[in-house]
C-alpha positions as CSV (number, residue, x, y, z in Angstrom):
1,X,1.3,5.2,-15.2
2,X,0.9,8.2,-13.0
3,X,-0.6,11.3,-13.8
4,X,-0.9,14.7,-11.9
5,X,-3.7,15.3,-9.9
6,X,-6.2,17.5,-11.8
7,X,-7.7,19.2,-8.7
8,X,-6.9,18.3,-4.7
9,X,-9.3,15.5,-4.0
10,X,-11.6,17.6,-1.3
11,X,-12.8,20.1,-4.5
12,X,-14.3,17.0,-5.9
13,X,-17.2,17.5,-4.0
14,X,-17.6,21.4,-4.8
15,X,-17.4,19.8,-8.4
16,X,-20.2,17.3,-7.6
17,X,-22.6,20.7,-7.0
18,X,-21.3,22.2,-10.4
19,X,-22.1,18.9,-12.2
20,X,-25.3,18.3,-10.5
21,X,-26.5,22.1,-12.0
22,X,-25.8,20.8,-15.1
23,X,-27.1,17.4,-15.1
24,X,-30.5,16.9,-16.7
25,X,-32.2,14.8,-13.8
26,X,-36.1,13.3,-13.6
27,X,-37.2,14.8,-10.7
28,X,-40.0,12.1,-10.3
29,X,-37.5,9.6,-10.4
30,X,-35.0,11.5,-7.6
31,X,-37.8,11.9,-5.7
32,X,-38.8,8.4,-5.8
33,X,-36.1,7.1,-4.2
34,X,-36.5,9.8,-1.2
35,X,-37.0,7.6,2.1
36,X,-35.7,4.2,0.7
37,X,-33.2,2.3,3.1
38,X,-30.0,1.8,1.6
39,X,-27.5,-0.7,2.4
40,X,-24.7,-0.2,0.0
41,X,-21.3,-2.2,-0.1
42,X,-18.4,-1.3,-2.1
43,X,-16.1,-5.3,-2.4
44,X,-13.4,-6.6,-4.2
45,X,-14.1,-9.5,-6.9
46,X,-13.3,-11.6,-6.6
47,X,-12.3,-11.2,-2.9
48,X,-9.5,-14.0,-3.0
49,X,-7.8,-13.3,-6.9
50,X,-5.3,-16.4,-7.7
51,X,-2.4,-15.3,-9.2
52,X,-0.8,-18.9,-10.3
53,X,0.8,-17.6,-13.6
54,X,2.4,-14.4,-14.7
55,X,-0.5,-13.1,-16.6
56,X,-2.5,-10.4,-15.9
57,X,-5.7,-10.4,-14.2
58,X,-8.2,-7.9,-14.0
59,X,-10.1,-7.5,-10.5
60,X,-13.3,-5.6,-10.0
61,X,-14.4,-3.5,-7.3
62,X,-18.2,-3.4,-7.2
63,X,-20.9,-1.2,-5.2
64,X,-24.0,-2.9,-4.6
65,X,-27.5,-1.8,-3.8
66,X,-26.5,1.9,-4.2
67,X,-29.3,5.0,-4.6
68,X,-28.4,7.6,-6.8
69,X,-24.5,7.5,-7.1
70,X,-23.2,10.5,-9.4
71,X,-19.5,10.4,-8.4
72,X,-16.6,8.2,-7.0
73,X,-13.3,8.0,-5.3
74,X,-11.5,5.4,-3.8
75,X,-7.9,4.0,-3.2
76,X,-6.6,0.8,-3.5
77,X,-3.5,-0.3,-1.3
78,X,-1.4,-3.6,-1.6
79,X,1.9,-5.2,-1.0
80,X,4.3,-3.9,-4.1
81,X,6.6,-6.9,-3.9
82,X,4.0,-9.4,-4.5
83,X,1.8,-7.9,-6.9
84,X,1.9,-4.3,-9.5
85,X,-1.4,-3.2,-10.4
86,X,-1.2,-2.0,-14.8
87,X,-4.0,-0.5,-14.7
88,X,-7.5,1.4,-12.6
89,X,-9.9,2.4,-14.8
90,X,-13.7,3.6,-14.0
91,X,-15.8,0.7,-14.4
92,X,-19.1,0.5,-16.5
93,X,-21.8,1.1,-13.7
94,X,-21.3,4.9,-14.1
95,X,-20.2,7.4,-17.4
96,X,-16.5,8.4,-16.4
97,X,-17.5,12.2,-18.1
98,X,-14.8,13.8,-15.9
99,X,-11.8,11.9,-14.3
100,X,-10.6,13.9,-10.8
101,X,-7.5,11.6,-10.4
102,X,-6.2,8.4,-11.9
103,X,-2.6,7.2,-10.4
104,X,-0.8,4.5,-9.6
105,X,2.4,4.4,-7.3
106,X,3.6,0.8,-7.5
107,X,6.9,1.5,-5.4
108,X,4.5,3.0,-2.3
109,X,1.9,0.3,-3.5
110,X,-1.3,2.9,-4.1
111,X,-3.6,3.4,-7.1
112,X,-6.3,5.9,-6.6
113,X,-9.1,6.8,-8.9
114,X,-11.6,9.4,-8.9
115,X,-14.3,10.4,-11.2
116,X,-17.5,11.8,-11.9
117,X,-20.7,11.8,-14.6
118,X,-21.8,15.1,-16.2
119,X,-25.4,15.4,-17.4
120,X,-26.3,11.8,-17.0
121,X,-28.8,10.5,-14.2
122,X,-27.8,9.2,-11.0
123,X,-27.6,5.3,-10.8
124,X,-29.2,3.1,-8.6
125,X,-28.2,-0.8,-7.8
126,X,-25.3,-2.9,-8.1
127,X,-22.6,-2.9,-10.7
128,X,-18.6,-2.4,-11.2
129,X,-17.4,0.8,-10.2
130,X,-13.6,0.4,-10.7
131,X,-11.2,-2.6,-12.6
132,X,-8.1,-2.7,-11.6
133,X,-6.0,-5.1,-13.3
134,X,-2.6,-6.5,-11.6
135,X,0.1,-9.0,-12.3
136,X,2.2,-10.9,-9.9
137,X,5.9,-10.3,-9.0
138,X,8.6,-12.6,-8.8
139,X,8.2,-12.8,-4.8
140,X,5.7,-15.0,-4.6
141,X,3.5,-14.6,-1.4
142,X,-0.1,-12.9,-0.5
143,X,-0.8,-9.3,-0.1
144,X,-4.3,-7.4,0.9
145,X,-6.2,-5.2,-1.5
146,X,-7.2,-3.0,1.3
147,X,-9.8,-0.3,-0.3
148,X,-9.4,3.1,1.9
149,X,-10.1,6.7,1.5
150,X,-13.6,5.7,-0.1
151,X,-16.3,8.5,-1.0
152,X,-19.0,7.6,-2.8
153,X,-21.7,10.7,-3.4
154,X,-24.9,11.8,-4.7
155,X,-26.3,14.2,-7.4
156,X,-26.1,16.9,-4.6
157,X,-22.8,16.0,-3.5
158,X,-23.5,14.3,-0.3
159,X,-21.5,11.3,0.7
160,X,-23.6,8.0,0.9
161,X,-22.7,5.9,3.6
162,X,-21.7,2.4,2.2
163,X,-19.9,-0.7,4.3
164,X,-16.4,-1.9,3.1
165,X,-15.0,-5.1,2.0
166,X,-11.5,-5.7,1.1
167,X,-9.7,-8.3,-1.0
168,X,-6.5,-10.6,-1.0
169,X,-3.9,-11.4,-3.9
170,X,-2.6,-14.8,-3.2
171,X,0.3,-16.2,-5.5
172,X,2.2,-18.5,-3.8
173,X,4.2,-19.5,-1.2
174,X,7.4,-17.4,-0.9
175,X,11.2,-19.2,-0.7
176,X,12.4,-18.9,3.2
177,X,16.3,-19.4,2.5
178,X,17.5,-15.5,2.0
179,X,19.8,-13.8,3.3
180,X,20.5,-10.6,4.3
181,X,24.0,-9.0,4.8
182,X,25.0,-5.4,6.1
183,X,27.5,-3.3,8.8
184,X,26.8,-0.9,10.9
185,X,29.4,2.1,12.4
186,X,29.7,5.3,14.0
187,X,29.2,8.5,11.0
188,X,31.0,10.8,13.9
189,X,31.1,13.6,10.9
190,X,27.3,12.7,9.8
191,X,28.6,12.9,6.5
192,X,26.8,8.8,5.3
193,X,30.0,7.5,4.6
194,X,32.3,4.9,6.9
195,X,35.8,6.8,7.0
196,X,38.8,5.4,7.9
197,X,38.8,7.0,11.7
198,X,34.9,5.6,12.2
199,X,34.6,2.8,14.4
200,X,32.1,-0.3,13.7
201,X,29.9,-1.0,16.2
202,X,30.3,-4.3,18.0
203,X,27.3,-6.1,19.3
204,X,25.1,-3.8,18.2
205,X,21.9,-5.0,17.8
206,X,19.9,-4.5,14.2
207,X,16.4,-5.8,13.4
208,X,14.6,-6.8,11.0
209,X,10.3,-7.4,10.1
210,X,8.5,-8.1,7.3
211,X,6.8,-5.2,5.3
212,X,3.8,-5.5,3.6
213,X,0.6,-3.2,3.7
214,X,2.1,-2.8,7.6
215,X,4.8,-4.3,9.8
216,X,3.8,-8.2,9.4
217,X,5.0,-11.4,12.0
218,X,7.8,-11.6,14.4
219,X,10.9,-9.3,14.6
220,X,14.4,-10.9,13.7
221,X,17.4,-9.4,15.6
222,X,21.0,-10.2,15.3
223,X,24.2,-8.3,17.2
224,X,27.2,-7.3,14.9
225,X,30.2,-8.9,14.8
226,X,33.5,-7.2,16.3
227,X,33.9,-5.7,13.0
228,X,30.8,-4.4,12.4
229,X,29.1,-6.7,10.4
230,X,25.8,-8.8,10.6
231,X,23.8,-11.5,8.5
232,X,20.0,-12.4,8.9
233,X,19.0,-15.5,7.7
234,X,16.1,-18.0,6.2
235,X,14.3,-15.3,5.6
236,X,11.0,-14.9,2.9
237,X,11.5,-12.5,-0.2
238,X,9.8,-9.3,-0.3
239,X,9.3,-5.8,1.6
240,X,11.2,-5.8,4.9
241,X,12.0,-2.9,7.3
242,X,15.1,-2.8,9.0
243,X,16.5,-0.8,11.8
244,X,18.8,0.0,14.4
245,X,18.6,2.4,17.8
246,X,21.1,4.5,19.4
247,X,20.2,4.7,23.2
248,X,16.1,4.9,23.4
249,X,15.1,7.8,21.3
250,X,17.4,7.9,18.1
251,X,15.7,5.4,15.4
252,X,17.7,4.4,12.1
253,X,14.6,3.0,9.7
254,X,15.1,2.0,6.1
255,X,13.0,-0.3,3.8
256,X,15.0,-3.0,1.9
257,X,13.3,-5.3,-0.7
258,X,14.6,-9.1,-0.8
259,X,14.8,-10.4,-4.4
260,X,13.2,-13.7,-5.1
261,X,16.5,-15.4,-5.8
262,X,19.2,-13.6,-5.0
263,X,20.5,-12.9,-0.9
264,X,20.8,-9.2,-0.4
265,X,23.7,-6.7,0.4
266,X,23.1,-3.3,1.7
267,X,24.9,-0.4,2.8
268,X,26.7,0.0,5.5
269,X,24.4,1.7,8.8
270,X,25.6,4.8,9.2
271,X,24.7,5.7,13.2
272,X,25.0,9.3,14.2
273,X,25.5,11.4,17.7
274,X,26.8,10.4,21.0
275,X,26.9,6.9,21.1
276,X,24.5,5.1,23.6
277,X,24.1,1.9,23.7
278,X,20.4,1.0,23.1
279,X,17.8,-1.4,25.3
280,X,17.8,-4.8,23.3
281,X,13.8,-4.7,22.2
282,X,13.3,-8.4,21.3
283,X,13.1,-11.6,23.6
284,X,15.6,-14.0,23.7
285,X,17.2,-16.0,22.1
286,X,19.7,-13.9,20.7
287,X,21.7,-14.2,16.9
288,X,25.3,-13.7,16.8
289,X,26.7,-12.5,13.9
290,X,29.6,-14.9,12.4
């Protein structure tokens, strides 16, 4: 599901003083509350969700002793190739009246959610702001649900400061036995094909690190064979970025996603400009391709 953003996230606070006009508030209740010491959280629950089937579980992201929250936005980030979130939906603490922005990008691994009330009273205390329901993939494995980009705010539109928890998916332990496959050459004409006058690239040196939230655990390196080609091995399924350099400033980056059960194949590295050959950036030992 992913639906256009109905307004750019910073007017939700000029919206916040609209809706506060409208809003029928009791003053001797705001007032009440003037002077109390707040310390609000906003957490995952559960903070560790166990994903052992392919069923799908619904997570809640809480706020807890709050004062006078009218309006919400936050984001939730996670590893795509472990788990796909269905669904982020205001939870019951406060009226959804007006929805800013409700998305979910499970190829970049982001949902976001952003509402407000209208004409209700501000709410005070603990309860579920957000549920966001995922389900596993077929690479199993564990994954953050790192909450960023949080803004909780008053009737008046002022942020309330808050501290943050995160969460963690965990749904097993991932096979270690794949494979990945690939050449590399010189695109002389720049035009992302291997012709028949392009050189591969011998002993070239291509890497490889696991991808999740952010670059995870050690680098894997191998050099290329005389013809070109290369193979990476036992490695775990998932989101992986691989790369390549030519001399110390030109980067080749590309994000490849290991299947579950299958070894992977990808497209030949196409390697542009004057060729130089680049400083190896990994300690030894060194992988020879076969």
């Amino acid at each position: 599901m992913t639906n256009k953003r109905l307004f750019p996230i910073r007017s939700i606070l000029i919206f916040f003083l609209v809706a506060a006009a409208l809003a029928v508030l009791s003053g001797s209740a705001i007032k009440s509350l003037k002077g109390a010491i707040q310390n609000t959280s906003v957490v995952v629950s559960p903070d560790i969700v166990e994903l052992t089937s392919t069923e799908a579980f619904t997570a809640t992201i809480r706020v807890t002793d709050v004062i006078s929250l009218y309006g919400v936005e936050l984001d939730v980030r996670y590893d795509p190739s472990i788990v796909g979130v269905e669904s982020f939906k205001p939870g019951s603490f406060l009226s959804a009246d007006f929805i800013v922005e409700q998305t979910i990008d499970n190829n970049a691994g982001r949902a976001s959610l952003a509402y407000t009330q209208i004409g209700n009273l501000p709410q005070s205390g603990s309860g579920d702001i957000a549920l966001l329901t995922l389900r596993r993939r077929d690479c199993l494995g564990q994954t953050p649900l790192e909450l960023i980009d949080v803004i909780l705010s008053d009737h008046n539109g002022k942020a309330i400061s808050y501290t943050l928890g995160a969460g963690q998916v965990q749904s097993g332990s991932p096979p270690t036995n794949r494979k990945v496959t690939g050449s590399i050459f010189h695109d002389s004409n720049q035009n992302g094909s291997q012709d028949s006058d392009e050189k591969a690239l011998e002993l070239w040196p291509v890497y490889l690190q696991r991808l999740g939230i952010e670059p995870t655990g050690a680098q894997s390196m191998v050099l290329s064979d005389p013809q070109g080609n290369f193979q990476m091995e036992s490695l775990t399924c998932g989101r992986h970025q691989l790369w390549t350099r030519n001399g110390s400033t030109s980067l080749l980056t590309q994000t490849v996603d290991i299947p579950a059960s299958t070894d992977l194949q990808i497209p030949a590295l196409p390697l542009t400009g004057t060729l130089q050959y680049p400083l190896i950036r990994i300690s030894l030992p060194l992988v020879f391709s076969k």
